[in-house]
N, C-alpha and C positions, 0 to 999 in steps of 0.2 A: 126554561128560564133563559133568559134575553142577558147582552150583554149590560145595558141598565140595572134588572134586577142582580143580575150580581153583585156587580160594583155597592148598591146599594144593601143589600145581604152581607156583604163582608167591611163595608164599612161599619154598618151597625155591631156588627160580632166583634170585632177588633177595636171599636171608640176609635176610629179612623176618621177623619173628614171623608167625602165623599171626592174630593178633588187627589187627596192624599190615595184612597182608595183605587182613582183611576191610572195617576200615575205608576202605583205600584202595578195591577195590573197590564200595563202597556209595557213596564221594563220585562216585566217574565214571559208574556208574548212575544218581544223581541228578541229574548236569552234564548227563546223555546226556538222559534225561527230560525236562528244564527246553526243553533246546535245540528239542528237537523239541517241544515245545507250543507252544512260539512259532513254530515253524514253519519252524525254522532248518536249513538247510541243514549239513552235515557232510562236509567231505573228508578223507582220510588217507591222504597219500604212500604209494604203493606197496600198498595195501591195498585203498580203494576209495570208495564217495562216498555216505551216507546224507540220503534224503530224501522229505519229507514232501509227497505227492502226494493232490491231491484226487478223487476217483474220482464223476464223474455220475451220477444217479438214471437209473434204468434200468428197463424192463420185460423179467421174464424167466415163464415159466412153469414150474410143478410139475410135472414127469412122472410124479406118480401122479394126480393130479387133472386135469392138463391147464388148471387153473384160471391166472389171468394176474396177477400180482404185480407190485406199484412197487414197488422197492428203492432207500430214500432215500440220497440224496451221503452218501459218509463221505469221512474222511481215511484215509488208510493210509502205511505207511512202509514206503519203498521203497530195496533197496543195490543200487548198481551195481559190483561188484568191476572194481578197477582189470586193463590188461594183463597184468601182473606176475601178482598174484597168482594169474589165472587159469594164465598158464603154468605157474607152480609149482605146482598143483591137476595138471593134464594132466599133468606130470612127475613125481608121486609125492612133493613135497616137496622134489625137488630142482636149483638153480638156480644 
Protein backbone atom coordinates (compact mmCIF):
# COMPACT_ATOMS: atom_id res chain seq x y z
CA UNK A 1 0.00 0.00 0.00
CA UNK A 2 1.40 3.39 -1.42
CA UNK A 3 1.04 6.62 0.31
CA UNK A 4 -2.26 7.53 -1.91
CA UNK A 5 -3.98 4.24 -1.10
CA UNK A 6 -3.84 5.10 2.28
CA UNK A 7 -4.78 8.51 2.60
CA UNK A 8 -7.61 7.09 0.61
CA UNK A 9 -8.27 3.81 2.74
CA UNK A 10 -8.57 5.99 5.93
CA UNK A 11 -10.50 8.60 4.48
CA UNK A 12 -13.06 6.30 3.42
CA UNK A 13 -13.06 4.40 6.96
CA UNK A 14 -13.31 7.69 9.08
CA UNK A 15 -16.02 9.82 6.49
CA UNK A 16 -12.83 12.15 6.18
CA UNK A 17 -12.32 14.21 2.92
CA UNK A 18 -9.45 13.04 1.26
CA UNK A 19 -7.66 16.52 1.53
CA UNK A 20 -8.77 16.24 5.54
CA UNK A 21 -7.25 12.72 5.42
CA UNK A 22 -3.95 14.07 3.96
CA UNK A 23 -3.42 16.72 6.29
CA UNK A 24 -3.98 14.57 9.06
CA UNK A 25 -1.58 12.33 7.96
CA UNK A 26 1.21 14.85 7.23
CA UNK A 27 0.77 16.30 10.95
CA UNK A 28 1.59 12.58 12.63
CA UNK A 29 4.44 12.16 10.16
CA UNK A 30 5.65 15.32 11.29
CA UNK A 31 4.93 14.53 15.25
CA UNK A 32 6.52 11.07 14.43
CA UNK A 33 9.76 12.98 12.87
CA UNK A 34 10.20 15.65 15.66
CA UNK A 35 9.79 12.71 18.44
CA UNK A 36 12.41 10.73 17.18
CA UNK A 37 15.13 13.40 16.49
CA UNK A 38 14.90 14.08 19.83
CA UNK A 39 15.35 10.80 20.53
CA UNK A 40 12.26 10.00 21.97
CA UNK A 41 11.15 6.97 22.68
CA UNK A 42 7.42 5.72 21.19
CA UNK A 43 5.00 3.06 22.52
CA UNK A 44 1.58 2.17 21.22
CA UNK A 45 -0.80 -0.04 23.08
CA UNK A 46 -1.32 -3.24 21.31
CA UNK A 47 0.84 -2.42 18.29
CA UNK A 48 4.30 -2.08 19.43
CA UNK A 49 7.33 0.24 20.70
CA UNK A 50 9.46 2.71 18.36
CA UNK A 51 13.04 3.56 19.12
CA UNK A 52 15.70 5.32 18.41
CA UNK A 53 19.03 3.19 18.96
CA UNK A 54 22.51 4.10 18.53
CA UNK A 55 24.44 1.65 16.58
CA UNK A 56 28.70 1.63 17.30
CA UNK A 57 31.54 2.26 14.77
CA UNK A 58 32.57 -0.80 13.71
CA UNK A 59 35.23 -2.54 11.47
CA UNK A 60 33.80 -4.69 8.73
CA UNK A 61 35.40 -5.71 5.33
CA UNK A 62 34.64 -5.61 1.54
CA UNK A 63 34.40 -9.00 -0.12
CA UNK A 64 35.37 -8.02 -3.29
CA UNK A 65 38.48 -6.16 -2.17
CA UNK A 66 39.01 -7.83 0.96
CA UNK A 67 40.09 -4.23 1.91
CA UNK A 68 39.10 -3.27 5.93
CA UNK A 69 36.58 -0.39 6.54
CA UNK A 70 35.42 1.86 9.84
CA UNK A 71 31.89 2.38 9.61
CA UNK A 72 31.10 5.32 11.74
CA UNK A 73 28.16 5.37 14.87
CA UNK A 74 24.88 6.21 13.42
CA UNK A 75 21.43 6.44 14.93
CA UNK A 76 18.87 4.07 13.60
CA UNK A 77 15.34 3.49 14.33
CA UNK A 78 14.28 0.65 15.62
CA UNK A 79 10.22 -1.18 16.18
CA UNK A 80 9.60 -3.80 18.49
CA UNK A 81 5.99 -4.97 17.64
CA UNK A 82 4.16 -5.64 20.57
CA UNK A 83 2.63 -9.51 21.65
CA UNK A 84 -0.62 -9.00 20.21
CA UNK A 85 0.25 -7.71 17.19
CA UNK A 86 2.50 -10.40 16.50
CA UNK A 87 -0.13 -13.00 17.18
CA UNK A 88 -2.58 -11.39 14.80
CA UNK A 89 0.36 -11.33 12.03
CA UNK A 90 0.82 -15.44 12.78
CA UNK A 91 -3.06 -15.65 12.61
CA UNK A 92 -3.67 -14.13 9.29
CA UNK A 93 -5.42 -11.00 10.93
CA UNK A 94 -7.30 -12.72 12.87
CA UNK A 95 -7.86 -12.44 16.86
Amino acid sequence: MNNKEFITALSQKESLSQRDAQMLVNHLVAELASLFENGNLLAVQNFGQFEVKKKMERVVNNPSTGQRMLVPPKLVLNFKSSPNLKERIQKGGEV
